[in-house]
GURO-859469 format. One record per residue: y, x negated, z negated of N, C-alpha, C in turn. Coordinates in steps of 0.02 Angstrom, whole numbers, plus 50000, padded with zeros to 5 digits. Layout:
residues N
    n_Y    n_X    n_Z   ca_Y   ca_X   ca_Z    c_Y    c_X    c_Z
      Y      X      Z      Y      X      Z      Y      X      Z
...
//
This chain:
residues 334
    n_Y    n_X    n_Z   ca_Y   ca_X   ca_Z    c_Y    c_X    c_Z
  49714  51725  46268  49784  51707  46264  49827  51770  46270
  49886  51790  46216  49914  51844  46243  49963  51839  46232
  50007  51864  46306  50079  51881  46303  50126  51909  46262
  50177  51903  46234  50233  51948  46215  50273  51939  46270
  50277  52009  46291  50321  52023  46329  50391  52071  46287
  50448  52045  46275  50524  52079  46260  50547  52115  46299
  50574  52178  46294  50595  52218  46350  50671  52253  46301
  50710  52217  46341  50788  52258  46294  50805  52306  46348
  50819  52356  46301  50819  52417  46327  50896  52447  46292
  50951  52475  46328  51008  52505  46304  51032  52562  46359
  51033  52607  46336  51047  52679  46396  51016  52661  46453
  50959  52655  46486  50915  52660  46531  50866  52711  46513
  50892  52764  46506  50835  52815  46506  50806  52851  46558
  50855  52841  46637  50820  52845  46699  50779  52779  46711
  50781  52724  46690  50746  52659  46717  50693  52660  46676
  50708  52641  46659  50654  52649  46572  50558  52642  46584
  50550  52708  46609  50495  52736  46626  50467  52701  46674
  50485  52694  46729  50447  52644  46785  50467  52566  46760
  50499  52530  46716  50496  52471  46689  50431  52465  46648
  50409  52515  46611  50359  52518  46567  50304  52522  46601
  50286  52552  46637  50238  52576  46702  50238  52510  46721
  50271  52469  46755  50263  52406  46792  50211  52368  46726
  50253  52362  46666  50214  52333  46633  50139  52340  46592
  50125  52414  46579  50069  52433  46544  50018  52424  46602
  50022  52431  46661  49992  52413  46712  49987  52354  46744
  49999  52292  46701  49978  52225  46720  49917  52222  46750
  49896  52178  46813  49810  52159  46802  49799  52111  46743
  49855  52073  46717  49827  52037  46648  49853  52103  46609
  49779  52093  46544  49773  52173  46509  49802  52138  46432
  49803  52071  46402  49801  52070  46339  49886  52044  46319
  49926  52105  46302  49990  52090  46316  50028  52130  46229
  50055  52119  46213  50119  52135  46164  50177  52155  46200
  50169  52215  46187  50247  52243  46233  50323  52267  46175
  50349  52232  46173  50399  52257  46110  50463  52258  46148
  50473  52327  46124  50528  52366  46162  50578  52360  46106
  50643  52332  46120  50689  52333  46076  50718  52394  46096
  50774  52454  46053  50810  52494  46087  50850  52488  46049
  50909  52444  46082  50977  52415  46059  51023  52475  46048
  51016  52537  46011  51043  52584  46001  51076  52628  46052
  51049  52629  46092  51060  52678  46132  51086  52755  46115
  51126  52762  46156  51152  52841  46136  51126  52880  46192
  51093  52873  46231  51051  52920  46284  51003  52928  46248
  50935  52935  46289  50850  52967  46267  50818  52904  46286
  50820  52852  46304  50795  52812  46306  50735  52800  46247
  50758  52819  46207  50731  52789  46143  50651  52860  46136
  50677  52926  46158  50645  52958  46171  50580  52951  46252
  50602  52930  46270  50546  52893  46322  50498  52840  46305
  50520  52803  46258  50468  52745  46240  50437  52754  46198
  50459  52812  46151  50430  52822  46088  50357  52872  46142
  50375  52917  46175  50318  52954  46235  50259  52905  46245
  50282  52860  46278  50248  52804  46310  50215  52756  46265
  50236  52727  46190  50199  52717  46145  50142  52764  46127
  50146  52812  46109  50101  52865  46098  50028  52851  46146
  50038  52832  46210  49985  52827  46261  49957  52759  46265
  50013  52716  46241  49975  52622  46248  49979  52593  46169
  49927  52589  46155  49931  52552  46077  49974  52492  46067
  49983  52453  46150  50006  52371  46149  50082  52389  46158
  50113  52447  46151  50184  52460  46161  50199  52475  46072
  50255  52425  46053  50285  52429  45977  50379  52438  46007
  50390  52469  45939  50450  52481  45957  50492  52448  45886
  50566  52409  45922  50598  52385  45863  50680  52438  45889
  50702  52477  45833  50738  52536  45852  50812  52493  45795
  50870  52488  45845  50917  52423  45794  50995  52470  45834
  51033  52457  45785  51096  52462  45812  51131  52425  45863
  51165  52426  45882  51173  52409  45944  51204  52325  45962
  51178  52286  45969  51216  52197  45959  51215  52171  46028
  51199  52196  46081  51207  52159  46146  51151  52133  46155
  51133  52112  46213  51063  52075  46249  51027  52015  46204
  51080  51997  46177  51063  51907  46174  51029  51938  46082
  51044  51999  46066  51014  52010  45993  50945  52064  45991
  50943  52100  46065  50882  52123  46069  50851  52086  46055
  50862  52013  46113  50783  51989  46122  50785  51943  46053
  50834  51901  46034  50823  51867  45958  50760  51928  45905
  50796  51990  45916  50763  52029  45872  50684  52030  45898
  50669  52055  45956  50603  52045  45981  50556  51974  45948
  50613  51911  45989  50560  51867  45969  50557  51852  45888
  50575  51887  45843  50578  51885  45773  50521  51912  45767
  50487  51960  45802  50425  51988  45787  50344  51984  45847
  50376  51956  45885  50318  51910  45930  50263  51867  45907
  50223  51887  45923  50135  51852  45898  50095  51813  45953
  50149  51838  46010  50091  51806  46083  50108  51720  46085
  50061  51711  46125  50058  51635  46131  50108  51624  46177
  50135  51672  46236  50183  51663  46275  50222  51719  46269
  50301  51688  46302  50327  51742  46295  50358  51747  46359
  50375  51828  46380  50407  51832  46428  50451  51899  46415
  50525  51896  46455  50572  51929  46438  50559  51982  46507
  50603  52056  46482  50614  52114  46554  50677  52156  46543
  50714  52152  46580  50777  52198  46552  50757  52287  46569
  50769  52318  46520  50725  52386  46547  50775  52440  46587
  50804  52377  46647  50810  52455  46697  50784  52422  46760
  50749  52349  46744  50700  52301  46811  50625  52337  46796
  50581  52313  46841  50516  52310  46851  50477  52261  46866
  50427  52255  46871  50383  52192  46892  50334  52223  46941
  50297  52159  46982  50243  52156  47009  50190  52149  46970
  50143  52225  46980  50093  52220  46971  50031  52158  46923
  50050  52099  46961  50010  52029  46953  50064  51961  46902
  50104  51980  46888  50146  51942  46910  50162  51891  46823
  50113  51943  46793  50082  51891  46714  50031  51836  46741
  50003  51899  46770  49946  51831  46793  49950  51812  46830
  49978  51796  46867  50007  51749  46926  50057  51690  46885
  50101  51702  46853  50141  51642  46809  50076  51621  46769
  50019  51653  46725  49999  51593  46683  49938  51585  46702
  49927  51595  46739  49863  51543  46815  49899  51482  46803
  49974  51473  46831  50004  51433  46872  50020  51390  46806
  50028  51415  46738  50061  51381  46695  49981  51364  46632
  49917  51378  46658  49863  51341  46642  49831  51263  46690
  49838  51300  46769  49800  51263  46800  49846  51195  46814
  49908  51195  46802  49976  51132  46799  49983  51089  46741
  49948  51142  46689  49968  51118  46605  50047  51105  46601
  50072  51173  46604  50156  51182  46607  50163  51216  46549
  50221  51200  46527  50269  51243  46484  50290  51308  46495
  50330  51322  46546  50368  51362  46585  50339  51372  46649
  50353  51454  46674  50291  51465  46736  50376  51502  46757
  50407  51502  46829  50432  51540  46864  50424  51561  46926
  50450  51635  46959  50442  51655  47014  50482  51690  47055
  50476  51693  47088  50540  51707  47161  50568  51793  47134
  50627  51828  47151  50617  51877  47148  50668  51942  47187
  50648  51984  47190  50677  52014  47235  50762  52067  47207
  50812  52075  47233  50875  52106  47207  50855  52176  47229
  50866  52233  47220  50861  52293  47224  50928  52330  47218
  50946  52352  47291  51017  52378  47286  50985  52458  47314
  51048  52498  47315  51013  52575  47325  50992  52590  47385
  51018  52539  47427  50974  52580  47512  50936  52520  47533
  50943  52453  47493  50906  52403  47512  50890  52369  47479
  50825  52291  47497  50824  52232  47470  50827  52175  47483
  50846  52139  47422  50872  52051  47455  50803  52008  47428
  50768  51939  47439  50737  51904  47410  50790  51872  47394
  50766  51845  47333  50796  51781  47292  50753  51715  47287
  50776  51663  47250  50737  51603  47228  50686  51605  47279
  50695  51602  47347  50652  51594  47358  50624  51513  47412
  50566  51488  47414  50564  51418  47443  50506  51432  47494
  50472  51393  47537  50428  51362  47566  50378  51394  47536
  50358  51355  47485  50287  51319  47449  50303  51331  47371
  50259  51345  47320  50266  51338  47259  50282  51251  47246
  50302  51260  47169  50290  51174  47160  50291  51167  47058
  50274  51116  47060  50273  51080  46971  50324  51044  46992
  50380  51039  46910  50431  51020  46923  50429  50964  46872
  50453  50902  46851  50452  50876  46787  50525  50892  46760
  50541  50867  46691  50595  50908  46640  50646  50890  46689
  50675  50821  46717  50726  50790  46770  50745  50858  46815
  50681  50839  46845  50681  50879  46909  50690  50968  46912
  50677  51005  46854  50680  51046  46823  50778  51068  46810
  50789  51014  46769  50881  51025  46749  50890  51015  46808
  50886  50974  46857  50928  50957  46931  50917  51015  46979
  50857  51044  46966  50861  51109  47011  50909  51186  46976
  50904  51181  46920  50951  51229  46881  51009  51239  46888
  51038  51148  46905  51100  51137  46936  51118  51190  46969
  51077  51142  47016  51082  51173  47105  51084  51238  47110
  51041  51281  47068  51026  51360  47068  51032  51372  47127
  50986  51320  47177  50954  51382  47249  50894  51430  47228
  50856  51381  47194  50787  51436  47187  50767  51438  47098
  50800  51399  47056  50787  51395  46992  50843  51422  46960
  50839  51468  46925  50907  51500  46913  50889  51506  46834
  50958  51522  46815  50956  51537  46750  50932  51593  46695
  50901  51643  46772  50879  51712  46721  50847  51687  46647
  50814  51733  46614  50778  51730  46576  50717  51756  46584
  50727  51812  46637  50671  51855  46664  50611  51855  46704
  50637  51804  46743  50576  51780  46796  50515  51729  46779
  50531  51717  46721  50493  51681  46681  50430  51704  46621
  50385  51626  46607  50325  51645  46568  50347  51575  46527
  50361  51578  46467  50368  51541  46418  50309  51531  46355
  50287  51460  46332  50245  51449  46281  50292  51467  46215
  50273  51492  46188  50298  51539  46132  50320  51481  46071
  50281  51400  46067  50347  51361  46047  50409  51345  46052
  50411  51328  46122  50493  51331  46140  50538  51363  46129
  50523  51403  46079  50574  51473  46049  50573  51446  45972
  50540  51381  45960  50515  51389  45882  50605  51383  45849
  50636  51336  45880  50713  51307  45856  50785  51344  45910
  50760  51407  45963  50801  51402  46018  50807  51501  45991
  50839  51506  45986  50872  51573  45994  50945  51622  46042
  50979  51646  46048  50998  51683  46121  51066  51649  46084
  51128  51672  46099  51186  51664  46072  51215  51737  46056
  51220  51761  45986  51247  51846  45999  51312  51845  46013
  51334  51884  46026  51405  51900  46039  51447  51855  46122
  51396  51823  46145  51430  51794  46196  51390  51826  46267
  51422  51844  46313  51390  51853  46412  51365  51769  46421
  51351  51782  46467  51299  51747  46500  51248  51687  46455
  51232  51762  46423  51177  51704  46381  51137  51689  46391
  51095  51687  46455  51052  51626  46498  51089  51578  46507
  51138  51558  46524  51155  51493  46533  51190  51455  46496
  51190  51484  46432  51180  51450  46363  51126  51423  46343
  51064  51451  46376  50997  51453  46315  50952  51420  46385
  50965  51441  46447  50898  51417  46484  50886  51338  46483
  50941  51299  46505  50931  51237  46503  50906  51205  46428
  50925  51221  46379  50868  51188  46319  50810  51186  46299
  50792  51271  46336  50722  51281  46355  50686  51221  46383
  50708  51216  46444  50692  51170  46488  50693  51113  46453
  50760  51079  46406  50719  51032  46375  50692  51023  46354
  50645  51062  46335  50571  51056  46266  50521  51071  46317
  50530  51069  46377  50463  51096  46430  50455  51016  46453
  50399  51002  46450  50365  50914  46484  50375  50940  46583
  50326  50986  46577  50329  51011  46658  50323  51089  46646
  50361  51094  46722  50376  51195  46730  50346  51202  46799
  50321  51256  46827  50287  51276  46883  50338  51363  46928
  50336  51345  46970  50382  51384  47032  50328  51395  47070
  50300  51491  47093  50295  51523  47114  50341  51546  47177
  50325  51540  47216  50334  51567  47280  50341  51641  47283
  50307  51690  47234  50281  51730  47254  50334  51789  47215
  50348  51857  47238  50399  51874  47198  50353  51929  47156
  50403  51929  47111  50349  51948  47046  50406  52019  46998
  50484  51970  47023  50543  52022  46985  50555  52049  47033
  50571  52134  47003  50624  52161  47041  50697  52169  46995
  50731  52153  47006  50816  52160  46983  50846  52211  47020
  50860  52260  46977  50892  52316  46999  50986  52283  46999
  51004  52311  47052  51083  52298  47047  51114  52371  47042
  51139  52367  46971  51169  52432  46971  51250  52402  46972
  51265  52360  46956  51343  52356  46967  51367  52300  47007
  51347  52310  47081  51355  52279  47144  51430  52265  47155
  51456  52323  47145  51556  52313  47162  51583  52298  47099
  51645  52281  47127  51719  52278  47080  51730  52333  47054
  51726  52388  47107  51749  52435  47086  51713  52462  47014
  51653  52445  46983  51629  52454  46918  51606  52412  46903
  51645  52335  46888  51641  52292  46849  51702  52268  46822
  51763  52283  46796  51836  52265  46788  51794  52193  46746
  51847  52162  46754  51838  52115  46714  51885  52114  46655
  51832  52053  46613  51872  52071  46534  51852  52002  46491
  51880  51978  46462  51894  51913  46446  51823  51883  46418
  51798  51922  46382  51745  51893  46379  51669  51847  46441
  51699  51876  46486  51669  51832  46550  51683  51774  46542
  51753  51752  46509  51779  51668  46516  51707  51635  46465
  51673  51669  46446  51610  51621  46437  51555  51593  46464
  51568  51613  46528  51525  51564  46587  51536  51487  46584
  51629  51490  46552  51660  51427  46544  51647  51387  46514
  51644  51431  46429  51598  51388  46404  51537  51371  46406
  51478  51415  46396  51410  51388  46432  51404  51317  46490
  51443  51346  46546  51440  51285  46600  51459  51196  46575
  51509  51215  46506  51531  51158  46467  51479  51117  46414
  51466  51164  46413  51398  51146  46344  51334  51109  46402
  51322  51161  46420  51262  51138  46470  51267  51043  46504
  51378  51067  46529  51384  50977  46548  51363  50932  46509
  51382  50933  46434  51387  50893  46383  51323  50858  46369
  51266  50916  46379  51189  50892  46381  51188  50845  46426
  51197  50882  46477  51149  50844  46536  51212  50782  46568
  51265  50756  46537  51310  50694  46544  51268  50660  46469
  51246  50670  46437  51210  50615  46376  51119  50596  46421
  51113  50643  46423  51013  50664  46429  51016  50639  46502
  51037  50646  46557  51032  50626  46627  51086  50611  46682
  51131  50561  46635  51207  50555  46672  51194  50552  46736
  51144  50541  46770  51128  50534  46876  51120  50600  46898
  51151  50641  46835  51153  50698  46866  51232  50738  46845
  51282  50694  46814  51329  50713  46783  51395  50751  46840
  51383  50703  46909  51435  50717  46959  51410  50794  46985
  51330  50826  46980  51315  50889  46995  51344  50931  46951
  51329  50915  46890  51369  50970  46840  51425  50961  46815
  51455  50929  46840  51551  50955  46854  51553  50981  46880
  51543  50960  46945  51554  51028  47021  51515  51074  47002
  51468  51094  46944  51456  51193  46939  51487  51181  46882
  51522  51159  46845  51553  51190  46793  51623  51186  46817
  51660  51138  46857  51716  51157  46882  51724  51232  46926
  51674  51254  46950  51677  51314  47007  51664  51348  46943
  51651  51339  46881  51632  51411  46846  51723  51427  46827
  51752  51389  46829  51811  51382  46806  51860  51440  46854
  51858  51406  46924  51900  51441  46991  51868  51500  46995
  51782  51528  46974  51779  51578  47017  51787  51623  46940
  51822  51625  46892  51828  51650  46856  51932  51687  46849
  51945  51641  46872  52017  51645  46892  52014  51692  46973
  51962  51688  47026  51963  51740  47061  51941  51800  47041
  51897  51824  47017  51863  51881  46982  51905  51903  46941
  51972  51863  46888  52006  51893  46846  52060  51942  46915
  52088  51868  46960  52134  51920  47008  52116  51971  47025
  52048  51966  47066  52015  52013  47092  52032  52108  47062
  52009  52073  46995  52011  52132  46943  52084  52158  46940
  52125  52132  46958  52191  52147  46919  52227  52168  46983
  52172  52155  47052  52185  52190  47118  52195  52259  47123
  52134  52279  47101  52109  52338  47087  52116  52398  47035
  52106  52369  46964  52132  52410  46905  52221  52399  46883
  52241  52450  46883  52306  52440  46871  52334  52431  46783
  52278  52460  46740  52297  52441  46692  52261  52336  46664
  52226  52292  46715  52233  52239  46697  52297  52196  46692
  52288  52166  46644  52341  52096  46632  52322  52053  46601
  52313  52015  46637  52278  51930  46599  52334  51869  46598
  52394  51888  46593  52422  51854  46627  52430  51769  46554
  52427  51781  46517  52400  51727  46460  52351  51678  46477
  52269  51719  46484  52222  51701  46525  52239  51654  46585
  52255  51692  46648  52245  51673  46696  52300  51611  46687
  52354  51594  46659  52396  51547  46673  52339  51511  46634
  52309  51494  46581  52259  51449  46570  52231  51414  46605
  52195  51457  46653  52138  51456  46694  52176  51403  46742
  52236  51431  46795  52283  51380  46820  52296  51309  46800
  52304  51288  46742  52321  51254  46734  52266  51195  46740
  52191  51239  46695  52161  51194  46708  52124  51168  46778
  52122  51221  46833  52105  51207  46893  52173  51151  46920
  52235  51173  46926  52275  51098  46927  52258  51021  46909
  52232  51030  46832  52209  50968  46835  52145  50954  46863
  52091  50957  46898  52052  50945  46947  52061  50979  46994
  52147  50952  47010  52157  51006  47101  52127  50949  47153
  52131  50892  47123  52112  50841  47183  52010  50871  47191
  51958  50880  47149  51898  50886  47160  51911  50977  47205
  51966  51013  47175  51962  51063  47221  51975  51078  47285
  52022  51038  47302  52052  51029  47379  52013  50980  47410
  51986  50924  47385  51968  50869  47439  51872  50889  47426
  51844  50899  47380  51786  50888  47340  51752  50918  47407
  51706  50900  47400  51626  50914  47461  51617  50979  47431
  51571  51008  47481  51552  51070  47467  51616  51134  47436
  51640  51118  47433  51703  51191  47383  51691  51237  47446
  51682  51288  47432  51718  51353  47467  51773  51383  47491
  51800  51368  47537  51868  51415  47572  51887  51431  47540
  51873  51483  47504  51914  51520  47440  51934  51492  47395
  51897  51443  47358  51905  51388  47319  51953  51369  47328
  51971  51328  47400  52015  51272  47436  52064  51304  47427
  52084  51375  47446  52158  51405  47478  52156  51426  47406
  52141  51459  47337  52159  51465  47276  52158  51415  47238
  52140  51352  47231  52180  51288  47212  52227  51293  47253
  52244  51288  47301  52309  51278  47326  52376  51341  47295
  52346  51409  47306  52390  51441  47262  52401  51404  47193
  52358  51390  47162  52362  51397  47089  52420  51324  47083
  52455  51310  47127  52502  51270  47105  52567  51285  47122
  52578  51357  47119  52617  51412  47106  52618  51437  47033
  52618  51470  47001  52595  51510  46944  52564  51583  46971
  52528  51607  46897  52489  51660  46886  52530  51720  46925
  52602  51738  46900  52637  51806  46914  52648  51809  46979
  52655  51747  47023  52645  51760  47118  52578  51779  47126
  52524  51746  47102  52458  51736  47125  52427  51829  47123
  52447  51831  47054  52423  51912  47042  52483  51951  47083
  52554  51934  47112  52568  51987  47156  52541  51985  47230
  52522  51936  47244  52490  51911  47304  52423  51949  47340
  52374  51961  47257  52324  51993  47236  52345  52068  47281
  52403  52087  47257  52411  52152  47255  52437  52200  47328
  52451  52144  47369  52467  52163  47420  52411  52191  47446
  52438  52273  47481  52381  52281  47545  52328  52246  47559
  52368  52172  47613  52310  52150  47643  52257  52128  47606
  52272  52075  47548  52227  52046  47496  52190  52091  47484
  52232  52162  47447  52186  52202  47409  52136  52234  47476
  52137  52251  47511  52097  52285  47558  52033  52245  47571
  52054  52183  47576  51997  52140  47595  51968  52137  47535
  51971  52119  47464  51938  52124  47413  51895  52198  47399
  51933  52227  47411  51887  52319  47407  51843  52310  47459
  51845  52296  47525  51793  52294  47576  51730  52246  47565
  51755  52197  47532  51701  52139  47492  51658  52190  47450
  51687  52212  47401  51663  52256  47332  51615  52303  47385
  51641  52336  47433  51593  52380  47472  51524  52384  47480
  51544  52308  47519  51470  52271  47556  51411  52255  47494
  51460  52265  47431  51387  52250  47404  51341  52308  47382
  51367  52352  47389  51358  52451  47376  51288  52444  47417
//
């Protein structure tokens, strides 16, 4: 049985090298490694071409530059393995961690194999996804934990996929967060998926703060994704319809904080078009934001602004105190 493993690669020419290393050094040996290099203007492209030279199972697809969601389309355009699995090339893997997902996704007779994984910040690390006990999930139980995203998340990465489930499903180009466009349909074409305990990713965090992430309108596509995703799973499993409002309503508010946030900090932002949008539509579900179970503090007290308008909210943003506390947030994640 052999893997395709996708590895999109764009200016990581310091990461690069130990991403590849994680992988040519699987204990599972029979693997397809196809390195997209989404046109990079560093040496990146000069590192893999090195590293091909030494592993026959390393191919290279060398493309102008289209964003994440067209690496890997492009990859799996040329994939032969029976499974596939995705790596962004400035992460790494564990050692085991092919063969550890398709142990788990033979001995279950699963579709989909996932595993816990660890965040990598510069002086430290966090676990993620992580539970108890492994478990087999069925397709239900599978979307309801995706919901939830305590331990089933939307990467694309932590995962071992049967290389049908790609036969009709491709990334979305031109849009962010294109896992949570694409993961949940996955999941619908999977009968059963299997969860690893065991951590297998490492996720490098290179852009932990505000301070180098401004925001920029194209983020408002969490909005849509979270919308699309509802639409499914209110036809396919309405007993689960009241969960995915409440994450697609919060994709809504915490998108209207992250715009403030931004406009805390950079002085040339102005969303102010945007963000009165965003207002308006958190107004109309101010009652699930103020009264609703579970919301967040922040949540609570910015529905309550947001029935002010945008031009207080963003001067509000801007004060000292706000702004100080938002930069000290951005800190903690350094």
């Amino acid at each position: 049985m052999k893997i395709s493993i996708i590895v999109a690669a764009y200016n990581v020419e310091d990461y690069i090298e130990k991403c590849l290393e994680s992988i040519t050094t699987q204990t599972y040996k029979n693997l397809e490694i196809i390195v997209v290099n989404d046109g990079s203007t560093d040496n990146t492209l000069g590192v893999v071409e090195s590293i091909s030279r030494k592993d026959e199972r390393v191919t290279i697809i060398d493309k102008i530059n289209g964003g994440l969601s067209s690496a890997r389309n492009a990859g799996l355009g040329e994939a032969t393995g029976d499974f596939i699995g995705f790596i962004d090339g400035d992460d790494y893997i564990a050692e085991d961690m092919y063969e550890t997902l398709l142990e788990e996704m033979v001995k279950n007779n699963c579709d989909i194999a996932m595993c816990a994984i660890s965040r990598v910040f510069k002086n430290h690390t966090e676990s993620d996804c992580m539970i108890e006990q492994s478990k087999v999930l069925n397709r239900e139980e599978a979307i309801k934990a995706l919901i939830e995203e305590e331990y089933v998340k939307h990467y694309a990465w932590n995962k071992l996929y049967k290389s049908s489930l790609f036969l009709n499903i491709r990334y979305p180009e031109g849009k962010l967060y294109e896992d949570i466009f694409t993961t949940y349909k996955l999941f619908s074409q999977a009968n059963k998926l299997t969860y690893s305990n065991k951590i297998g990713y490492y996720y490098m965090q290179r852009q932990g703060s505000i301070l180098r992430s401004k925001f920029n309108i194209r983020k408002l596509d969490s909005i849509q994704a979270f919308h699309e995703f509802k639409a499914y799973v209110d036809i396919q499993y309405p007993s689960l319809s009241d969960q995915i409002l409440w994450r697609a309503n919060l994709s809504v508010i915490n998108s209207l904080l992250d715009m403030l946030k931004s406009e805390a900090v950079f002085d040339n932002c102005q969303f102010h078009v945007e963000g009165s949008k965003l207002i308006k539509a958190v107004r109309k579900n101010i009652y699930f934001y103020t009264v609703g179970s579970n919301i967040p503090l922040t949540f609570r007290l910015l529905a309550i602004l947001s029935l002010s308008n945008y031009s207080f909210m963003r001067l509000l943003f801007k004060t000292p105190m706000v702004k100080n506390i938002v930069m000290n947030k951005s800190v903690k994640l350094l």
